[in-house]
C-alpha positions as CSV (number, residue, x, y, z in Angstrom):
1,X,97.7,158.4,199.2
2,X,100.5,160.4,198.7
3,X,101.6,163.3,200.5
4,X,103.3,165.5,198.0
5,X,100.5,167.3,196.2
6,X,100.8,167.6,192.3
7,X,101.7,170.9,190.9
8,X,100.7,172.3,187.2
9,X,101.9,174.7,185.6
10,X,98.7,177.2,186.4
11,X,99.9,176.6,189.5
12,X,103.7,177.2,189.8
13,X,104.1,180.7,190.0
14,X,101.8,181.1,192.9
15,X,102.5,177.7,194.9
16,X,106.1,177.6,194.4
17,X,108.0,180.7,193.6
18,X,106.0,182.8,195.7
19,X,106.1,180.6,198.3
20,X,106.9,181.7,201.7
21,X,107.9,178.1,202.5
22,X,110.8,176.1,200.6
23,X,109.2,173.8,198.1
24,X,111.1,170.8,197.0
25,X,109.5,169.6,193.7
26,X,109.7,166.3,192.4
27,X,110.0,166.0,188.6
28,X,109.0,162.8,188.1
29,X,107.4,160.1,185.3
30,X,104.4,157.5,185.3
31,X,106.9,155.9,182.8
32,X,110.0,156.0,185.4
33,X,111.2,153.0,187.7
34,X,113.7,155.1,189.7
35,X,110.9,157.6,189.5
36,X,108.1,155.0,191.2
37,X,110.7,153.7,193.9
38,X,111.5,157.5,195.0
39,X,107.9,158.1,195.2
40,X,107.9,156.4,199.1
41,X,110.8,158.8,199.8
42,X,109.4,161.6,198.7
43,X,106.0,161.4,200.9
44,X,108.0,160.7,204.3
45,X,109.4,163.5,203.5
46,X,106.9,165.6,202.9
47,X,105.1,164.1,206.1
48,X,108.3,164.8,208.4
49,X,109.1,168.3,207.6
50,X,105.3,169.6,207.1
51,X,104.8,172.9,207.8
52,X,108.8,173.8,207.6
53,X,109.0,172.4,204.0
54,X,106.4,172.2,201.1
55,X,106.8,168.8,198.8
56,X,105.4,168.5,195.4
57,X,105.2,166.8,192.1
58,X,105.5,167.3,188.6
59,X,105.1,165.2,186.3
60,X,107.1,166.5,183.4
61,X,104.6,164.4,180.5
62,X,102.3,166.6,181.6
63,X,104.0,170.1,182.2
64,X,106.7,170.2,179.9
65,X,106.8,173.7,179.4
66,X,108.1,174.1,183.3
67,X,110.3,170.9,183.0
68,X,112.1,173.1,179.9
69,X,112.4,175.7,181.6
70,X,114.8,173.9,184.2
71,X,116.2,172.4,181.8
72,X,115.4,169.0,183.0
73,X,117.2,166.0,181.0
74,X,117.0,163.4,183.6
75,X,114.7,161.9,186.0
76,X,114.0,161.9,189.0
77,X,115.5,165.3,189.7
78,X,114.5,167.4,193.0
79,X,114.9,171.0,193.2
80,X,114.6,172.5,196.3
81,X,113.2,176.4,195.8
82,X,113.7,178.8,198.6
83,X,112.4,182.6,197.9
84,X,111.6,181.7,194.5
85,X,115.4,180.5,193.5
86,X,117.2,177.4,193.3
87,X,118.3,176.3,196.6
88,X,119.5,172.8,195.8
89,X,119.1,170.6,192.5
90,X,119.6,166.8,192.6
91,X,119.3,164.0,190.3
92,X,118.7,160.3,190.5
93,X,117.4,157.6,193.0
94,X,118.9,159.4,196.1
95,X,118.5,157.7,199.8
96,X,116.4,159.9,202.0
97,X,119.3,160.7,204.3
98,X,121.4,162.2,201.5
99,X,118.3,164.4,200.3
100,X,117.6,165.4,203.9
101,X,121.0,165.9,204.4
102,X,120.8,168.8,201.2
103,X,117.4,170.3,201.8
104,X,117.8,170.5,205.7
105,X,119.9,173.7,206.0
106,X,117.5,175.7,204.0
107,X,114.1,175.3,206.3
């Protein structure tokens, strides 16, 4: 089971831009290799830094009007939002150190 919870668009304005705690949000693909093998990443993550950092999923097939609105070309990307805002945006299969090593500073 996976400890990132999946977000929808209903969702978003409430869970992560009003969000008193940073959110990184996966935007991620059933369709996506890279995607699948950051998935593992991605939960430890979320299970490590719970209550100091909020970790979720999108799946951009399913909400494509909020992966548009980021602009979001490639996958996997994380963005990290902090007070509503853009905090940190990365792209691609990324070790967990280097994406720790980015969102760390902001929780």
């Amino acid at each position: 089971m996976s400890n990132a919870a999946d977000m929808t668009a209903q969702a978003w304005d409430a869970e992560v831009l009003k969000s008193s705690t940073p959110v990184l949000v996966d935007f991620w693909a059933e369709w996506c290799g890279p995607c699948k093998m950051l998935g593992p990443t991605i939960d430890v993550i979320a299970e490590e830094y719970a209550g100091r950092l909020r970790v979720v999923k999108l799946n951009v097939d399913n909400e494509p009007s909020i992966a548009g609105k980021y602009a979001i070309s490639s996958i996997p990307t994380l963005i990290l939002f902090k007070n509503g805002e853009i905090a940190e945006h990365l792209v691609g299969l990324l070790p967990k150190q280097k994406i720790v090593e980015k969102v760390l500073p902001h929780i």
